[in-house]
C-alpha positions as a LaTeX table, in Angstrom:
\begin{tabular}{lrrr}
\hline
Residue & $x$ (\AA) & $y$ (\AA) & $z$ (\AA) \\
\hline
Unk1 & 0.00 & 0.00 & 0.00 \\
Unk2 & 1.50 & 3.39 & $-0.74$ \\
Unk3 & 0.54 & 6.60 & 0.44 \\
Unk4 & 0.90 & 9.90 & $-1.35$ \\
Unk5 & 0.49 & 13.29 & 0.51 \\
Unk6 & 0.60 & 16.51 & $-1.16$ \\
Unk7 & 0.12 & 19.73 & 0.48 \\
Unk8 & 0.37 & 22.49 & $-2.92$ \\
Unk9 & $-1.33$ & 25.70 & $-3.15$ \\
Unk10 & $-2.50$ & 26.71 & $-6.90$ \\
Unk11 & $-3.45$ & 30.31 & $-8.68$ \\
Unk12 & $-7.23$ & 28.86 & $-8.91$ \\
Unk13 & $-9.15$ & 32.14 & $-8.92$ \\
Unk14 & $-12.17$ & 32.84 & $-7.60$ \\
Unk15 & $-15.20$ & 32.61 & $-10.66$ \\
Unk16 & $-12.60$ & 31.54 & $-12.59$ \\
Unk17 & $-13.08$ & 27.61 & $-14.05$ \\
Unk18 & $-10.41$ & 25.29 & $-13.27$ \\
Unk19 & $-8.83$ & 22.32 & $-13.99$ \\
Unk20 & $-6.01$ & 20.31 & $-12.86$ \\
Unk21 & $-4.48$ & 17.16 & $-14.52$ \\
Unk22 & $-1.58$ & 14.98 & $-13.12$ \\
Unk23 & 0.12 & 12.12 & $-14.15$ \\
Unk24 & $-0.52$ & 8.96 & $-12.29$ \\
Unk25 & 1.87 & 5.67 & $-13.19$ \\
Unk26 & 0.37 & 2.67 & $-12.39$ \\
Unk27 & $-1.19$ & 0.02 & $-14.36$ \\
Unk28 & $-4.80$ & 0.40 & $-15.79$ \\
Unk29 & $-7.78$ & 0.13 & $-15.07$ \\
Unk30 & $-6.72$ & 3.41 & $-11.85$ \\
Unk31 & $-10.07$ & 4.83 & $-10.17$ \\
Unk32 & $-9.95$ & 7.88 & $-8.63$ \\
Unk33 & $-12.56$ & 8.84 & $-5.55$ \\
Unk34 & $-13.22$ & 11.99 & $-4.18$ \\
Unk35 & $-14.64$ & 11.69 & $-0.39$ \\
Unk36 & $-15.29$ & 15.60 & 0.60 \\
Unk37 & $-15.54$ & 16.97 & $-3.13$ \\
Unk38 & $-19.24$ & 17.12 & $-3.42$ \\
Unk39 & $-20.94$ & 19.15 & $-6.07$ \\
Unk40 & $-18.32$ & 21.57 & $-6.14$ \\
Unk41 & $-16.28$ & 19.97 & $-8.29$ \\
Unk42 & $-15.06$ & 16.72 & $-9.62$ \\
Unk43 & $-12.28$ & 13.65 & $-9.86$ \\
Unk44 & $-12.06$ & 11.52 & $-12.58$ \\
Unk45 & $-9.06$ & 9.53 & $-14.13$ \\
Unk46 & $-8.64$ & 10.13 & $-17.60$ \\
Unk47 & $-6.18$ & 7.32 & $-19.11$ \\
Unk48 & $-3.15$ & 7.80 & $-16.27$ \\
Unk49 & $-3.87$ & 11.54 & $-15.90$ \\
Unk50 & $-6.29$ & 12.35 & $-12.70$ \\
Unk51 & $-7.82$ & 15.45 & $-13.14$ \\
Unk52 & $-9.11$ & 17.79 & $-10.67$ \\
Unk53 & $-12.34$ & 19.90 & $-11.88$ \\
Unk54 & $-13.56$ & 22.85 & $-10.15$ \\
Unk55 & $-15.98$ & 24.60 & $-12.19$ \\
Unk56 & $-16.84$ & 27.95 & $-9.81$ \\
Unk57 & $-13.77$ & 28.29 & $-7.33$ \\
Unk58 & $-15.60$ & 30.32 & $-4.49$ \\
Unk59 & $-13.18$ & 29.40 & $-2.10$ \\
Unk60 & $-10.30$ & 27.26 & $-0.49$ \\
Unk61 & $-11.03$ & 23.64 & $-0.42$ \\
Unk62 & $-9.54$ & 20.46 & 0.64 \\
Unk63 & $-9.76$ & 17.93 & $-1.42$ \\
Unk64 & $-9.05$ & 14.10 & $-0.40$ \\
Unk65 & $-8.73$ & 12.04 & $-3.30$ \\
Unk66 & $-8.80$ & 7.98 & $-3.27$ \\
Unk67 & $-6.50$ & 5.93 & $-6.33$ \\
Unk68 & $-7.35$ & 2.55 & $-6.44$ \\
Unk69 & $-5.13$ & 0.41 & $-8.80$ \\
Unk70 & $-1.75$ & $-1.66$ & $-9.23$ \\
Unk71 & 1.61 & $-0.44$ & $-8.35$ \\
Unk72 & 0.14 & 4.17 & $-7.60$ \\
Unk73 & 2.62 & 6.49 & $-7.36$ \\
Unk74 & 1.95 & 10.00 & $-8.17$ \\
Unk75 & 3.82 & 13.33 & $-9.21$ \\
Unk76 & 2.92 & 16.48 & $-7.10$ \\
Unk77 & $-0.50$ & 17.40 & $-6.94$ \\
Unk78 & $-1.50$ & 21.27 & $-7.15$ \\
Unk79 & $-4.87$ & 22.12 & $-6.49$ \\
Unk80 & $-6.79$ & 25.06 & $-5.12$ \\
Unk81 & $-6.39$ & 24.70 & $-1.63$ \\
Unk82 & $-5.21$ & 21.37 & 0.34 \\
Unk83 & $-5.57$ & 17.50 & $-1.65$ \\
Unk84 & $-4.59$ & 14.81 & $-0.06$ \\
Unk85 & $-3.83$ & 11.65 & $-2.70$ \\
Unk86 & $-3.73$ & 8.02 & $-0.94$ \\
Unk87 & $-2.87$ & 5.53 & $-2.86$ \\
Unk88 & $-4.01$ & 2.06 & $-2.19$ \\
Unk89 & $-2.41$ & $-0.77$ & $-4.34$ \\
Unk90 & $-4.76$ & $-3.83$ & $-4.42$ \\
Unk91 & $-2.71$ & $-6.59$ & $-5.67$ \\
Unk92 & 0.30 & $-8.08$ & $-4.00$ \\
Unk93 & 3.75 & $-7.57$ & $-5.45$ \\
Unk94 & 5.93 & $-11.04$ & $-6.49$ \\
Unk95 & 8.22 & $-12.76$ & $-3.97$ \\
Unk96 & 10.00 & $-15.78$ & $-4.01$ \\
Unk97 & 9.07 & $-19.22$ & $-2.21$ \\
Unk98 & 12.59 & $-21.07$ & $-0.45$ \\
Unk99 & 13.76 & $-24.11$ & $-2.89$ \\
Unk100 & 16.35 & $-26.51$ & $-1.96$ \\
Unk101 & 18.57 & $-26.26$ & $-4.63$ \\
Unk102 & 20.94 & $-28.91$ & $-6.05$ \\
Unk103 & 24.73 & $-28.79$ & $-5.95$ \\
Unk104 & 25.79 & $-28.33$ & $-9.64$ \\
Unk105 & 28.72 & $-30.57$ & $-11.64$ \\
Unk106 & 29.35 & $-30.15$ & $-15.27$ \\
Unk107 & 27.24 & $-32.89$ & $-17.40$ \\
Unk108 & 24.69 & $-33.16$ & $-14.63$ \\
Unk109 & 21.01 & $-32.83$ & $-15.43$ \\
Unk110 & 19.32 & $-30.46$ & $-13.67$ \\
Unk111 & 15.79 & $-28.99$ & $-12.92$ \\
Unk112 & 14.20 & $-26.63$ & $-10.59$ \\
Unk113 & 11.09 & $-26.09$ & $-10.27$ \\
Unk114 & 9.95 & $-21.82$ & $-8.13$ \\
Unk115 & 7.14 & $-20.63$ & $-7.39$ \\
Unk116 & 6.24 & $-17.31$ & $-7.36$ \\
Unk117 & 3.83 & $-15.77$ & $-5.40$ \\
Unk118 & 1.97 & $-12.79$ & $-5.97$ \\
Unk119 & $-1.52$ & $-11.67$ & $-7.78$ \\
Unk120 & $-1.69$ & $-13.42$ & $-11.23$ \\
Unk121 & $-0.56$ & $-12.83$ & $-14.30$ \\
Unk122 & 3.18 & $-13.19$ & $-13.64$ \\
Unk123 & 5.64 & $-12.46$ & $-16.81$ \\
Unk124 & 9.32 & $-12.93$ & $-16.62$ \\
Unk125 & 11.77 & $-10.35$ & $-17.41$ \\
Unk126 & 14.26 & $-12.42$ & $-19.07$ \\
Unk127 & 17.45 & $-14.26$ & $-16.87$ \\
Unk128 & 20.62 & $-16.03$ & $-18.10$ \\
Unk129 & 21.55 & $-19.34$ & $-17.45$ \\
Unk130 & 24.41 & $-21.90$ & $-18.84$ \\
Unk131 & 24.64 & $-23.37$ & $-22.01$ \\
Unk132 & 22.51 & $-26.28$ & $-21.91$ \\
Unk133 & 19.78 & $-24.92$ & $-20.22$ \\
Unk134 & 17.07 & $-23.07$ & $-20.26$ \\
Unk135 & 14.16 & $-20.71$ & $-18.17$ \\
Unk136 & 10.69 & $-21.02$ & $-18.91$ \\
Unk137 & 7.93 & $-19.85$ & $-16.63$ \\
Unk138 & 4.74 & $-21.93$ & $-15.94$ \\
Unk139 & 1.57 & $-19.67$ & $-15.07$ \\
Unk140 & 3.09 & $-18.58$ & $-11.22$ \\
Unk141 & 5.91 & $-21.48$ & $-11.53$ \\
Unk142 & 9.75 & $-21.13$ & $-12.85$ \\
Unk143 & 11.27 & $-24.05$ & $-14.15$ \\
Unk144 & 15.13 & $-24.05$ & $-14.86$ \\
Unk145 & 15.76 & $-27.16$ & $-16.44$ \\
Unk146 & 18.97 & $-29.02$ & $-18.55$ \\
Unk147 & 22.33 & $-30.26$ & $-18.77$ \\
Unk148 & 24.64 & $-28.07$ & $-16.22$ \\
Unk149 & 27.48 & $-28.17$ & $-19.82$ \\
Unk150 & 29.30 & $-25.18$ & $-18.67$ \\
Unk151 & 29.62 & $-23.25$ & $-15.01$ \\
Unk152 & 27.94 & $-19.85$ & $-14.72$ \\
Unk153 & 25.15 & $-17.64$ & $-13.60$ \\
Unk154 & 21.69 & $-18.79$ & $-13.17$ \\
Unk155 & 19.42 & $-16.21$ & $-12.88$ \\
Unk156 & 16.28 & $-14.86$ & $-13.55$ \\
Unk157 & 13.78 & $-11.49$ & $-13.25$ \\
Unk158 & 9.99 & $-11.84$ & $-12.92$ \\
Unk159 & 7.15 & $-9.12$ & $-12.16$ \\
Unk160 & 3.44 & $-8.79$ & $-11.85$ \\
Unk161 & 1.54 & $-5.65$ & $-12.48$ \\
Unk162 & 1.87 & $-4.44$ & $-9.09$ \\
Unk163 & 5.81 & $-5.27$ & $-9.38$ \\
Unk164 & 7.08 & $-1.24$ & $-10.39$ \\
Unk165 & 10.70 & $-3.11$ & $-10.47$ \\
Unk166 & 11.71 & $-6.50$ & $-11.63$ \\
Unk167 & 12.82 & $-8.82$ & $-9.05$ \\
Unk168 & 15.59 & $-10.82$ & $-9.47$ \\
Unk169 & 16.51 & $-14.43$ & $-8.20$ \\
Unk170 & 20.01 & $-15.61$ & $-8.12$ \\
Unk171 & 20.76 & $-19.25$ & $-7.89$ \\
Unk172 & 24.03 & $-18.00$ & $-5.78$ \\
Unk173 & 21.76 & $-16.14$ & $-2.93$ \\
Unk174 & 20.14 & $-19.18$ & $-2.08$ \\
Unk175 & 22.99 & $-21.65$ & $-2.02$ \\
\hline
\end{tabular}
């Protein structure tokens, strides 16, 4: 769960229709809620841009504005008056389960199967691995499997869409 607090004073002038748009990364579908907004003005997300819409600025307002979606963060927000901007990421980011992993000699055949936890779907971000073998990633499972020919990294990156990095695994930090 991330939280973003912004406290940014605009030039919204009174009478004077305004608008507001920021950038918001995250992956799609992000819904924005406004909890003290009212009729006086308006949230929406429009693609990865939340705008703020205040059509009559009459006077300083707080606004407290709710992104739901995978992975939130957001740039600054300005606004006429006060907004507050929480971010609430509702699926859980990938993370490795503890394997008991084989010791390796040239010409043995190996495989290994991970799994990965986190909310479904879960791509991998390419890895590197002997000659001989190979990676291949079974819906929220990583096999490693072939003929250890030649010593050398194994390794591997996988994400979800609430993953903002890759993360790696390393066969050496978990010998």
């Amino acid at each position: 769960m991330s939280k973003i607090i912004t406290k940014v004073f605009s030039n919204a002038k009174n009478g004077i229709p305004y608008k507001e748009c920021i950038e918001v990364s995250g992956s799609l579908p992000i819904t924005a809620i406004s909890h003290n907004l009212g009729d006086y003005g308006t949230v929406e997300m429009v693609g990865n841009s939340l705008c703020v819409s205040i059509p009559n600025p009459t006077y300083d307002v707080d606004v407290s504005v709710e992104l739901r979606g995978a992975c939130i963060t957001c740039q600054p927000v300005t606004v006429k008056g006060t907004i507050t901007v929480d971010g609430i990421c509702d699926c859980v980011p990938v993370s490795f389960e503890p394997v008991e992993l084989p010791i390796r000699t040239i010409g043995e055949y190996i495989s290994v199967a991970i799994p990965i936890h986190g909310t479904p779907p879960i791509v991998s971000a390419g890895g590197s691995v002997p000659t001989g073998m190979r990676i291949r990633l079974d819906g929220s499972i990583v096999i490693i499997d072939g003929t250890y020919c030649k010593a050398g990294d194994i390794k591997f990156a996988v994400k979800n869409d609430c993953s903002c990095e890759p993360i790696w695994w390393n066969w050496a930090d978990y010998e």
